[in-house]
C-alpha positions in Angstrom: 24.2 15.4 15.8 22.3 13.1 13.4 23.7 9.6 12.7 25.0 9.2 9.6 22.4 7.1 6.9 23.6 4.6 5.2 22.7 4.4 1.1 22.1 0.5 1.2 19.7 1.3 3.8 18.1 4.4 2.3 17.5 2.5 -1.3 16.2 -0.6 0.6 13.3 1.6 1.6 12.8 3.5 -1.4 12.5 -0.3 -3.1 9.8 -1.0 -0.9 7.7 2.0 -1.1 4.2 0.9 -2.8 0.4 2.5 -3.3 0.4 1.4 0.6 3.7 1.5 1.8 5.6 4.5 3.5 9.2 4.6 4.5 10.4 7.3 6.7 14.2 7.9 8.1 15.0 8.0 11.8 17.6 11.1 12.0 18.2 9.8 15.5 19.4 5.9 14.1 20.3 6.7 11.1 17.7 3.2 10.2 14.8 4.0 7.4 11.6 2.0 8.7 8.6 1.3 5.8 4.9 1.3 7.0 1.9 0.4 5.9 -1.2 2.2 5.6 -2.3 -0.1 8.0 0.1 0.0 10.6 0.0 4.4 10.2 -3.7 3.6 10.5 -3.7 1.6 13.7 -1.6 4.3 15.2 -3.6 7.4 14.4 -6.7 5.5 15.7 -4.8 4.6 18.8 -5.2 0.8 18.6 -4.1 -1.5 21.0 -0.9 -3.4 19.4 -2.1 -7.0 21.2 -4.9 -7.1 18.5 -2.5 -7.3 15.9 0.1 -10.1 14.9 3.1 -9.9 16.7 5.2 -9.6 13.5 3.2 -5.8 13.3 3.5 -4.8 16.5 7.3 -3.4 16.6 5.9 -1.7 13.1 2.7 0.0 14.4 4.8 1.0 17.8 7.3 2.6 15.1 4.1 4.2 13.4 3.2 5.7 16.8 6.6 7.5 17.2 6.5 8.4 13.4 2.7 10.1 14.1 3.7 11.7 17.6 6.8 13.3 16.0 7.1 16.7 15.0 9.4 16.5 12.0 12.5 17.0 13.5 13.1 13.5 14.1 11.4 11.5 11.0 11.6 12.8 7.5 9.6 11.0 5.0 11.7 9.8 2.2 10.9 10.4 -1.5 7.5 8.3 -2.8 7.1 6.5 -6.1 5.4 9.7 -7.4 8.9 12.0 -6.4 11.2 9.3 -7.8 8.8 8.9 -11.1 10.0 5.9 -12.7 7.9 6.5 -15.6 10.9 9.4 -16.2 13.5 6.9 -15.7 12.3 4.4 -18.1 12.4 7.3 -20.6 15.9 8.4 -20.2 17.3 5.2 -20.3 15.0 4.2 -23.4 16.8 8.2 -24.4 20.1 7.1 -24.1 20.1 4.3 -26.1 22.1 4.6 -29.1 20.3 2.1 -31.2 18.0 4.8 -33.0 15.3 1.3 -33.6 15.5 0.5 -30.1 15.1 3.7 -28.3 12.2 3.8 -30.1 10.5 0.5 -29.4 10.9 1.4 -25.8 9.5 4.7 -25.8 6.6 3.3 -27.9 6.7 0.2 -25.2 6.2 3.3 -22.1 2.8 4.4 -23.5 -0.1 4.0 -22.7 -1.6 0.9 -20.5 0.6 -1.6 -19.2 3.7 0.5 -20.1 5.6 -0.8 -17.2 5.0 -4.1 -17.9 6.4 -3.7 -21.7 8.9 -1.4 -20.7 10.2 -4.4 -18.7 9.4 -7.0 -21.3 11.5 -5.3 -24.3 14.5 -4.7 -21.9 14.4 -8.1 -21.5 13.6 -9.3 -24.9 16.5 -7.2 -26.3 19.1 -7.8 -23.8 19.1 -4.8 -22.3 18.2 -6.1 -18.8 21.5 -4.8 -17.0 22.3 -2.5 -18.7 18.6 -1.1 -17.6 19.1 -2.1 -13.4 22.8 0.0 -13.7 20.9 2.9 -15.0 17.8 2.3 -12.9 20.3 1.8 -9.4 22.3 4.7 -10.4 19.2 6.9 -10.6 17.8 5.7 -7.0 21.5 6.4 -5.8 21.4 10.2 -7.1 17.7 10.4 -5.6 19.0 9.2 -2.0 21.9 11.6 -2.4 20.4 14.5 -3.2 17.8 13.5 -0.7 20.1 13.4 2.1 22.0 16.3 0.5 18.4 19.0 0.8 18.1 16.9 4.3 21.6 17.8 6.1 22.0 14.4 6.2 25.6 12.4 6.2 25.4 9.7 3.8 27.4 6.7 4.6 27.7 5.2 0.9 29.9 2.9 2.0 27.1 1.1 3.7 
């Protein structure tokens, strides 16, 4: 029986993930574990863990049970590109009332930078958390319906 994952754990990871960051789920532990591209690196090549920091090494021996497993014990957990936060930013900016303001942060989401002026006009109008509820709510349902297509327990307790 798998162990049961807890959300606190699950959205810790997904918070993590990066253009080279990973985070997997151990359906043995129940724990979520984030790699590098390094770290998966070093164990593909097969590299000796003493040539790397010791703060690395419990990662890359991690990596090396992530790469020798066949799936049925590690599951990947959704990247930046399945969670979309471009999408997000443009439902919240959707279900402001304020017709004005809506539309200064759907204008704020295009183009170059949108992230950054996304952020900046949340802030600038007071908005800031009312947009981490909505933004924490969303990475919630993504870890529950995660763990729901996973036949995993969620402990959202935890």
């Amino acid at each position: 029986m798998p162990a049961r994952v807890k959300l606190s754990a699950i959205l810790e990871a997904l918070e993590m993930q990066g253009d080279e960051t990973h985070a997997f789920l151990d359906r043995q532990t129940g724990d979520a574990v984030v790699l590098s591209d390094e770290e998966l690196r070093a164990a593909e090549d097969g590299d000796d863990v003493s040539d790397y920091p010791e703060w690395q090494r419990d990662n890359i021996e991690q990596a090396n049970l992530v790469r020798a497993d066949d799936g049925s014990r590690f599951v990947a957990l959704p990247d930046r590109f399945e969670i979309n936060a471009w999408e997000m930013m443009r439902d919240f900016a959707l279900s402001v009332e304020d017709e004005a303001i809506s539309g200064a942060l759907l204008d704020a989401i295009q183009g170059r930078g949108a992230f950054r002026y996304f952020k900046d006009q949340v802030h600038d109008r007071g908005l800031a958390e009312s947009w981490h509820e909505f933004r924490a709510g969303r990475y919630r349902q993504i870890a529950s319906d995660w763990c729901e297509e996973h036949r995993l327990e969620l402990d959202a307790g935890a």
